[in-house]
N, C-alpha and C positions, 0 to 999 in steps of 0.2 A: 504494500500500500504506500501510496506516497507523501512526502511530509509535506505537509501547509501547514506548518509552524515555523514562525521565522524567530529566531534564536536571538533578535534584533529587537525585538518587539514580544511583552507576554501576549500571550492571547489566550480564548478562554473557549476550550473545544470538548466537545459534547461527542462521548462514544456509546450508543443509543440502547444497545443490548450486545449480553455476550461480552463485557469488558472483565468479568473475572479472568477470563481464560482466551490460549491462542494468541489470534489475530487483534480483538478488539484488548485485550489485556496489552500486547506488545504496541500497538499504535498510540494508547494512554501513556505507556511506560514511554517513548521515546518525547510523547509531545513534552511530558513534564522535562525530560533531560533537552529538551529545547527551551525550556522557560516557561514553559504555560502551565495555567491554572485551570485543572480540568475537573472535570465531571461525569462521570461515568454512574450505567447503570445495566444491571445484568438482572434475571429472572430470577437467578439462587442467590440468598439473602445473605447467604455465607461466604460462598464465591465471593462474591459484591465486598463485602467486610472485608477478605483477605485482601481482595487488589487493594482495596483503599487503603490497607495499612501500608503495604507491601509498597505503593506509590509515596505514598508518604514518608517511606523511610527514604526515600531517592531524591526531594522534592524539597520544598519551604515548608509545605503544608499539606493539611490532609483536604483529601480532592472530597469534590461535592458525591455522593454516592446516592443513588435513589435506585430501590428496588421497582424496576419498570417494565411489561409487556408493551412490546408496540405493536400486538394485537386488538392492541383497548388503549381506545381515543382520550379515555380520561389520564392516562398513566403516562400517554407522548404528551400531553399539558403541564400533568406532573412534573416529569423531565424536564423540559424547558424552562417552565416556572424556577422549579430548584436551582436550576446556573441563573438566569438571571438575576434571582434575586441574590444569589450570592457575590455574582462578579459583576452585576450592573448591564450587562451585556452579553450576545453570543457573537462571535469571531466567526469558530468551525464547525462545522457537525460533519463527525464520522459517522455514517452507518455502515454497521459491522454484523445486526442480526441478519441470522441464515437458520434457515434448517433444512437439511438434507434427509438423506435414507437412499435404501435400493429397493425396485422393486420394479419388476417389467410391467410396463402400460397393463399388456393383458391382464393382471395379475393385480395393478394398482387401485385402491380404492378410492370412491369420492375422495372420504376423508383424508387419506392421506395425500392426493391432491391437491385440497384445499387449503391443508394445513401448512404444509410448504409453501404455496404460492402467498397465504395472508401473512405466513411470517417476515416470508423474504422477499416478497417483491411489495405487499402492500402494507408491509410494518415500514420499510423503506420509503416508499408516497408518502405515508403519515407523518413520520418523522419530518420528511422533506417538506412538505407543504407548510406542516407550523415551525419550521424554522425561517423558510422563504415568508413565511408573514412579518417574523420579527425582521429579518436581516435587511428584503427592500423596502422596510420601513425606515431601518437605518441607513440606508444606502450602501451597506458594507456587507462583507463575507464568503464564506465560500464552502459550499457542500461536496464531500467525499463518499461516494457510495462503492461500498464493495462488493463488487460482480467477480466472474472466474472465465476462465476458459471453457467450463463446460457451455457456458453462454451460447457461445460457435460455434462448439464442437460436438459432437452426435457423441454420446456414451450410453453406453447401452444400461438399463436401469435406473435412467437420472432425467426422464423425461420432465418430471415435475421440478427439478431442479435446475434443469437447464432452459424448462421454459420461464423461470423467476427470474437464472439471475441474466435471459437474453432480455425480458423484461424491462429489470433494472438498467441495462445499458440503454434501453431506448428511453425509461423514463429520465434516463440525466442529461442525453442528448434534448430531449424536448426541455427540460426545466433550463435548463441550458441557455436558452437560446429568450425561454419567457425572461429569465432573471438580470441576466446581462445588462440592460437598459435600466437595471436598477442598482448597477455596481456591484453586482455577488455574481462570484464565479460558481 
């Protein structure tokens, strides 16, 4: 994933789920060792706790932590609400939740379907949209969404996954282009 923290400037960036661990844990961990003042929030309450310490010992201070689904509209308000009011403002938002699984089409259920795409492609919108409310209000920012190669590439058992995270490539392309004219990359 790539840093939009500049080591020049704190800034105050937002990793939406899944920051205990992986990917959203390692993107927190680097923004803080860039200077920033983050926020993080994962589904396991414990997870959640760890990183936060774990950030904390690397850091000035201990990062905003909110146990959050951004399968539920109330909890991406949550989120945002919590960084703001602790840092006055949002800079970044990473989004980092995903959920995968295998399972051939033939074989795949609605639910598991559905559950994949609402995590990963439309916990992603969610997060996206009520950040792009704060940001081109402020005229500033910039959103990081994390897609994969399965996005373009056919793998066999990851149909639900690869049609989220081709999804997400096109919804950052489109937000992309709405947000720009309002100064957020």
């Amino acid at each position: 994933m790539p840093t939009v923290i500049s080591s020049s400037r704190a800034r105050r960036c937002s990793s939406p789920a899944a920051a205990g661990t992986g990917i959203g844990f390692a993107t927190a961990k680097r923004c803080v060792e860039e200077g920033a003042r983050v926020a993080i929030s994962d589904l396991h309450e414990r997870r959640l706790g760890e990183a936060a310490d774990a950030l904390a010992a690397i850091g000035t201070e201990r990062p905003v932590a909110v146990v959050g689904d951004v399968r539920d509209e109330g909890d991406v308000a949550r989120m945002l609400d919590a960084t703001i009011d602790a840092y006055g403002r949002l800079d970044v938002l990473v989004n980092n939740a995903g959920l995968g699984g295998t399972a051939n089409l033939v074989d795949m259920t609605d639910e598991q379907w559905f559950n994949v795409l609402d995590v990963t492609l439309t916990g992603t919108m969610r997060m996206t949209r009520a950040a792009l409310r704060v940001m081109t209000a402020a005229g500033t920012g910039a959103v990081v969404n994390n897609a994969s190669v399965v996005g373009w590439r056919a793998q066999a058992g990851q149909a639900h996954y690869a049609a989220a995270k081709a999804g997400v490539m096109a919804l950052t392309r489109c937000a992309a282009i709405e947000a720009a004219p309002h100064g957020v990359r």
